[in-house]
N, C-alpha and C positions, 0 to 999 in steps of 0.2 A: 311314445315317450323317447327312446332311444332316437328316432330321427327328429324331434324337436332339439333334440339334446346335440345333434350330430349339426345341426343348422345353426344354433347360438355357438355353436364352436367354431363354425366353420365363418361366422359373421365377427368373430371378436379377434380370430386370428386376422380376418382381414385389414379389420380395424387399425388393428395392431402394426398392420405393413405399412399400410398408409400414412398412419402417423410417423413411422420411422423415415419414409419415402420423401414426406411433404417438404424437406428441406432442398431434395432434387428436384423440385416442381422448380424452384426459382431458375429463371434461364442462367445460363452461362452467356458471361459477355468477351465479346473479343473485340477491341478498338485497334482499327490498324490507319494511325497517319504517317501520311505521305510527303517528303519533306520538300517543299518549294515548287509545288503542282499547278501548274495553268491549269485553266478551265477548260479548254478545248483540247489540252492534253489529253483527255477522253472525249474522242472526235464526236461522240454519239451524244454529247453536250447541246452539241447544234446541227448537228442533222442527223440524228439516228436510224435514216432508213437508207440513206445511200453513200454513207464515206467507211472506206475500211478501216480500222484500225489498230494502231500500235498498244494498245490494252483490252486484246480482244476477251480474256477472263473477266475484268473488271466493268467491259461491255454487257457481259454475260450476266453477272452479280445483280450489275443494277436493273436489267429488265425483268429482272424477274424477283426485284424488291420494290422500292422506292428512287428515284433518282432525282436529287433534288438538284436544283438549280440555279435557287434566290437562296444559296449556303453562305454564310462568312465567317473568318475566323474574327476571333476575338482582337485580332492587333498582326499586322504584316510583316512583322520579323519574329525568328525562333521563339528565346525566351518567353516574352509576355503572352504569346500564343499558347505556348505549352501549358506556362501557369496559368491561364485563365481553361485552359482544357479539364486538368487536374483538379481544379474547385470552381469554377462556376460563375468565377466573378474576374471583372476587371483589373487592370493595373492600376487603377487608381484606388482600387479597396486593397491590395494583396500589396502595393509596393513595388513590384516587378512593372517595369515599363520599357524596361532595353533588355540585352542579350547582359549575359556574367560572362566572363572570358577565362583561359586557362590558368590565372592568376588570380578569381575571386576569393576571398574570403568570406562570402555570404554565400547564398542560395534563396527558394522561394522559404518564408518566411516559416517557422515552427509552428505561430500557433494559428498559420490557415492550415485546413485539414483538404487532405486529396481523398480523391476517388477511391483511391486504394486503401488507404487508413479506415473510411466507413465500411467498405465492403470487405475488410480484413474483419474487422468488427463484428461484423454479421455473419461471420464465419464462412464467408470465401476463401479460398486460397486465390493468391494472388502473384500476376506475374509480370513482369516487365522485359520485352527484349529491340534494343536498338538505343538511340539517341535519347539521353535524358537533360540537358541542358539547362537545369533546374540547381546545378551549387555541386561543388566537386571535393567537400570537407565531410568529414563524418557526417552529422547532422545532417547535412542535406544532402546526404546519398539514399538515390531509392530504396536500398532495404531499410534505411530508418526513416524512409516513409509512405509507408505500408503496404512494400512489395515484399512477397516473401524469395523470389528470386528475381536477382537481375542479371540481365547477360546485354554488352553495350556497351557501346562510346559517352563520355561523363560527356560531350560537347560537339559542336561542327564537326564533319570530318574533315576541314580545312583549318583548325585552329593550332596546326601543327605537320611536323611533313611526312611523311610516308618514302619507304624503299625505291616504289613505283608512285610518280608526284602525279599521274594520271591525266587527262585530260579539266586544262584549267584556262582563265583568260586574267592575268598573262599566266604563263605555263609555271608552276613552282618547280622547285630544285627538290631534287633527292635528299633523303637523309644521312649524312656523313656517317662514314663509315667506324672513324676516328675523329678524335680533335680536332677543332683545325683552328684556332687561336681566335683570329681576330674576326675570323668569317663565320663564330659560333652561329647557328643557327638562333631566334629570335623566341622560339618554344620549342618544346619537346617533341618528342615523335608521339604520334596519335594515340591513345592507347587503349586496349582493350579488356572489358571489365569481366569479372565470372564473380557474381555477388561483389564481395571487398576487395577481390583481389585482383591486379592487376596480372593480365595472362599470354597479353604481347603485347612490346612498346619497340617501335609503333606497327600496329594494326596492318597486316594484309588487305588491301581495301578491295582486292581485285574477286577475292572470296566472300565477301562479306556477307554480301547477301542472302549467298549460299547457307553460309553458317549461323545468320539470324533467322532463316528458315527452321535449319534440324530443330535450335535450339526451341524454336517456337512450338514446333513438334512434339518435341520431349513434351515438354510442360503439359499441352495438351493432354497427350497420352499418358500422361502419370499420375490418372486419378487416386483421389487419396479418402478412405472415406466415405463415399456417395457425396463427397460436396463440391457445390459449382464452383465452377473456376470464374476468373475477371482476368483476362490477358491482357496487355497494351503494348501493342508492338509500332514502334516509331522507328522508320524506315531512313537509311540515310538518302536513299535515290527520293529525288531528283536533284540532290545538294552536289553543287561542285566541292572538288574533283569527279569526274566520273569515271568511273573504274566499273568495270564487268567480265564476266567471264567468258572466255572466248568461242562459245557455245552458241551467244546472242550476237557474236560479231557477223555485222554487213545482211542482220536478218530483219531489219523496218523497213517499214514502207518508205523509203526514198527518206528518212530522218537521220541518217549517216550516226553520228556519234550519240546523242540527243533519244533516237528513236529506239538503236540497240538496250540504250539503258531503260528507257520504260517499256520492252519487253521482259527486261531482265526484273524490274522490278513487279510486271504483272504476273508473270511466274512463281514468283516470291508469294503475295495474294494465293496465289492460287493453290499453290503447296498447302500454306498456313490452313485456310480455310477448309481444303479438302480431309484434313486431320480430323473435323470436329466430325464429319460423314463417316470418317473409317472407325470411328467409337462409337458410330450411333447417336450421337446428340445434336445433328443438324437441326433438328426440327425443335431442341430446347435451347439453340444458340442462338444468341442476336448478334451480328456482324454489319459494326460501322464501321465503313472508311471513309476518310478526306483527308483535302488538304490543308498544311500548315498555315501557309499564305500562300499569296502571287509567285510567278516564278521572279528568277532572279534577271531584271533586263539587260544588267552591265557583262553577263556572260552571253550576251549576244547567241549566235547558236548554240550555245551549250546552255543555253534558258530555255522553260519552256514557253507554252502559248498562251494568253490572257483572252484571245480574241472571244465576243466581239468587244469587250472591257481594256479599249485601248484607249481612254482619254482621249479624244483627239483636241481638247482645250487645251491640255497643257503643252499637247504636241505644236499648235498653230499659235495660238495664244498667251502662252507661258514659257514660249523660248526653248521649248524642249526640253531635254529630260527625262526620267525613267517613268511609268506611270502605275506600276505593279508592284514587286516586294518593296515592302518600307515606305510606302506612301498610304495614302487614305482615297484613291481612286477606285473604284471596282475592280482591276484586276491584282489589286494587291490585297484584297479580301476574301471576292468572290470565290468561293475553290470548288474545285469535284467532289461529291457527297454522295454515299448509298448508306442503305439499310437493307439487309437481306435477314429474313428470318423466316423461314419454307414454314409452309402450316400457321402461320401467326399473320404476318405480313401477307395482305395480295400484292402480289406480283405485277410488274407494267403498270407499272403508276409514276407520273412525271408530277412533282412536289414543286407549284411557285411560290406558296407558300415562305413568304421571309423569314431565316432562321440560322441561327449560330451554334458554333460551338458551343460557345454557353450552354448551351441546351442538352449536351450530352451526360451533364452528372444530374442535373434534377430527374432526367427522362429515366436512364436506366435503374437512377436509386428506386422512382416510383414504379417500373415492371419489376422489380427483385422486391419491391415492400421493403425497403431501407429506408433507415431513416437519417435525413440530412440534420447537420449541427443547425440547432435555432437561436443561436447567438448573433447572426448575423444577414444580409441583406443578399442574395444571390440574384445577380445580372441574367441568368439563364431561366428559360422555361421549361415548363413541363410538357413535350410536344408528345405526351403518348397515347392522347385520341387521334392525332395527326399521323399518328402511324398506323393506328387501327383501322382508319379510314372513317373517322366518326367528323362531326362538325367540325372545324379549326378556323378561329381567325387568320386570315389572307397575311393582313398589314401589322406591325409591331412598330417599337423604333427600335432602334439600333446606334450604338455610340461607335465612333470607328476611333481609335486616336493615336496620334505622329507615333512613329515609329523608326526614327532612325532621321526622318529628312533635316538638312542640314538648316538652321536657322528657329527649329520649331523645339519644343520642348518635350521630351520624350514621355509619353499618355496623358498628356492632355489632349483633347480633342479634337482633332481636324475635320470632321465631317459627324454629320447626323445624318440618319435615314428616319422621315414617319411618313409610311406607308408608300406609295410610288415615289414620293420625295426626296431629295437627297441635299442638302447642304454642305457647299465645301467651307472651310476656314482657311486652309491652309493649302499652298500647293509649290512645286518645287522643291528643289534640294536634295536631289538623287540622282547618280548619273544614269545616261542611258548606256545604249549597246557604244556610242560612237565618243565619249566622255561627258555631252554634256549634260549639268547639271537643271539648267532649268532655274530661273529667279524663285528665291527663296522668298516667299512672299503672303501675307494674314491678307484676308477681307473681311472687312466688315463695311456694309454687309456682305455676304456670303454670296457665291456662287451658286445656285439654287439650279437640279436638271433633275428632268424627269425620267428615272432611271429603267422604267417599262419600257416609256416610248422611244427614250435615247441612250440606250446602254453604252454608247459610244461617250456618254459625256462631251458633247460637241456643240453644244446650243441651250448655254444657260437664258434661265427664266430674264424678262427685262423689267430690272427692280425697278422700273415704273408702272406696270402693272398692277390692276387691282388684283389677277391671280398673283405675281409673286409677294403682295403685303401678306395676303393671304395665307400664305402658307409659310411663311419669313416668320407670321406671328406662330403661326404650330411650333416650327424649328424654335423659337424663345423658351417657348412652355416648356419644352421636351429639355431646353442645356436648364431651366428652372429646376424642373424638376428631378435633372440626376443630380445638381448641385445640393439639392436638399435632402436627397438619399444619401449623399457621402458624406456629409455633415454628420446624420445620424446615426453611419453605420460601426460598426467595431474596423474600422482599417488597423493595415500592419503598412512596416517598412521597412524594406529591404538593404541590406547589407550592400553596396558594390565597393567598398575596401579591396584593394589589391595587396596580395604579397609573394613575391619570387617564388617562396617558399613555400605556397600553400599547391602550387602545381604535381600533377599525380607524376609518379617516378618512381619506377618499380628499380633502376637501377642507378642511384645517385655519382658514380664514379664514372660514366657517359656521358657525352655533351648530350644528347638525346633520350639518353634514358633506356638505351636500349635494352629488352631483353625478349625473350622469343617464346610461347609456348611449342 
């Protein structure tokens, strides 16, 4: 009696823990992107067993997660990247389709909901540290939408000047000291956020990294509760200026300015991530990184590497021009992509598998059991068999659109992808490393390349062809059919109102705003 007695005790106390437990079962997620990343920026992109590399943690990460490959972002400049990161969906549902500048009076729209809003919801804590570039007015500051801390630049770290103007093409000017009349600077000095407040203007940039490290750290380490955390650390490296600390100086493989910074930034990575190991929840965390878009080509070496995603049509054929950030060519999409999650995820797995950003808020809401708003139409899939290692279809489509190039209309659609297929609409109107721009230029029909066999985009299909009718008529279906998705779905629209006075300034009696934590 007494030990049947001692067993239903000892089975209901269990009970008991478990249910109090089951809300730590949900993994902890940490998203860290990487701002302006080539694809070959992680040399182990394209040949993993014999080039050394300037990210050799992030080399590390990925061999022993998933490393995908056929990764896109949602759109080749800041802004519309970020917001389609944070819900799931396009600029043309959400509104956002360019960058907001240090004068907007909007931001991403109120009533699309982020990542963090649902997973605050669900009783995450939630955190943010780095670049948010998503609206710089109350309302569309990350703690009012659904981070419970933030620590970060509200924008570019070039949307304004710095002490030290760092490494830039062409080189910017320092931040005055004083007044200086008629040669006021054109923005304020950079500034730096700690939740609402702003805690130096303008920002140390040579530290930075360093400090959105600790800060990343803290957060980590300050469990509250038994409940999972949601990080999102959006990194300023790889964005011009490049500033680093002199610890990384003259230490890359033969990458002089360029290479010290993506040590400095895979070190950052590596800090970050080694936190979630020193508490013990590596094996309950899931850890994505990529990148924003392409790197930046009009910064010539101080850009990074798209290869082998260098257009060579626009370059031969389209008069030259940029073919990476802000265009719809592959290396203004394609970016470096991991998943690492030890114990969950097998390890050494190379993903061709076609797949976006998009895909990171349906994915992680469905390993946590969240539940997404159903009022509306979400551009992203659920890739979390794809991560399991279960069935997954190969081929998708994929909508790419204008982003910045000159002539084209910012998110509407320059390119489609269905399945190895690619169709361009739109090309030029970006400069390169050497100014130029490249003829601003629509086809229809489309420029159609086979982007397995020719990642180079150098040899479009010949629209006489009974293969390109062929697949000319897929590309129809697929612009039919997201045109009849936006039709029906709840879109918003974005604010880009400018006003002098909507710019952050912690100290209004400075032409820059100066003040210092």
């Amino acid at each position: 009696m007494d030990f049947t007695h001692h067993v239903l005790t000892y089975l209901l106390v269990m009970m008991a823990c478990a249910s109090s437990s089951s809300f730590n079962k949900r993994p902890n997620i940490l998203i860290i992107l990487v701002d302006d990343f080539g694809f070959a920026d992680m040399s182990g992109n394209w040949s993993p067993q014999t080039v050394p590399s300037n990210t050799p943690y992030l080399e590390s990460l990925a061999d022993n997660g998933i490393r995908f490959v056929d990764f896109h972002a949602a759109a080749s400049v800041c802004t519309p990247s970020r917001a389609a990161l944070l819900t799931g969906r396009l600029g043309k549902r959400t509104g956002v389709t360019r960058n907001f500048s240090p004068f907007s009076v909007g931001g991403l729209p109120t009533n699309e909901t982020t990542f963090a809003e649902t997973f605050k919801s669900a009783g995450y804590r939630t955190g943010m540290v780095g670049k948010w570039h998503l609206g710089i007015t109350k309302e569309f500051h990350p703690n009012s939408r659904g981070f419970d801390f933030y620590y970060g630049l509200p924008y570019s770290n070039d949307m304004g000047c710095s002490d030290d103007p760092g490494h830039n093409i062409p080189i910017g000017n320092p931040c005055p000291k004083d007044r200086l009349g008629e040669e006021d600077p054109t923005y304020p000095g950079v500034p730096l956020y700690y939740n609402e407040s702003i805690v130096a203007q303008p920002v140390n940039q040579t530290s930075l990294s360093k400090r959105y490290a600790e800060m990343a750290v803290k957060f980590i380490k300050n469990e509250q509760d038994d409940k999972p955390f949601l990080l999102y650390v959006a990194l300023t490296h790889m964005h011009v200026p490049l500033l680093y600390m002199d610890h990384f100086k003259n230490k890359s493989l033969n990458k002089g300015i360029y290479g010290d910074t993506l040590l400095e930034m895979d070190n950052t990575v590596q800090t970050i991530v080694s936190a979630v190991k020193e508490i013990g929840q590596e094996k309950n965390t899931l850890v994505w990184v990529a990148g924003d878009n392409g790197p930046w080509e009009a910064k010539c070496e101080l850009g990074g590497d798209p290869s082998p995603f260098i257009g060579v049509w626009q370059k031969l054929e389209g008069g030259g021009g940029s073919t990476s950030k802000m265009t719809v060519w592959e290396g203004g999409h394609r970016v470096p992509a991991a998943v690492y999650w030890p114990g969950t995820i097998k390890g050494g797995l190379i993903s061709e598998v076609t797949t976006s950003m998009l895909d990171i808020y349906p994915t992680i809401a469905s390993l946590a059991n969240v539940t997404l708003p159903g009022d509306r139409i979400y551009d992203g899939k659920d890739i979390t068999d794809h991560l399991l290692g279960k069935p997954f279809p190969k081929d998708r489509v994929l909508y790419h659109p204008n982003s910045g190039a000159l002539g084209s209309v910012p998110g509407d659609f320059g390119a489609v992808r269905v399945g190895d297929y690619k169709a361009v609409y739109f090309t030029g109107g970006i400069a390169d490393c050497r100014g130029k721009l490249g003829k601003a230029e629509s086809h229809h029909p489309p420029l159609i390349f086979n982007v397995r066999e020719d990642p180079m985009e150098s040899n479009p299909l010949d629209p006489g062809s009974k293969l390109y009718q062929s697949i000319y008529a897929g590309m129809k279906e697929a612009m039919i059919d997201i045109n009849a998705s936006l039709k029906n779905d709840n879109r918003t629209v974005a604010d880009y109102t400018e006003d002098p006075n909507a710019k952050p300034c912690c100290n209004p009696h400075h032409v820059v705003c100066r003040c210092q934590d």
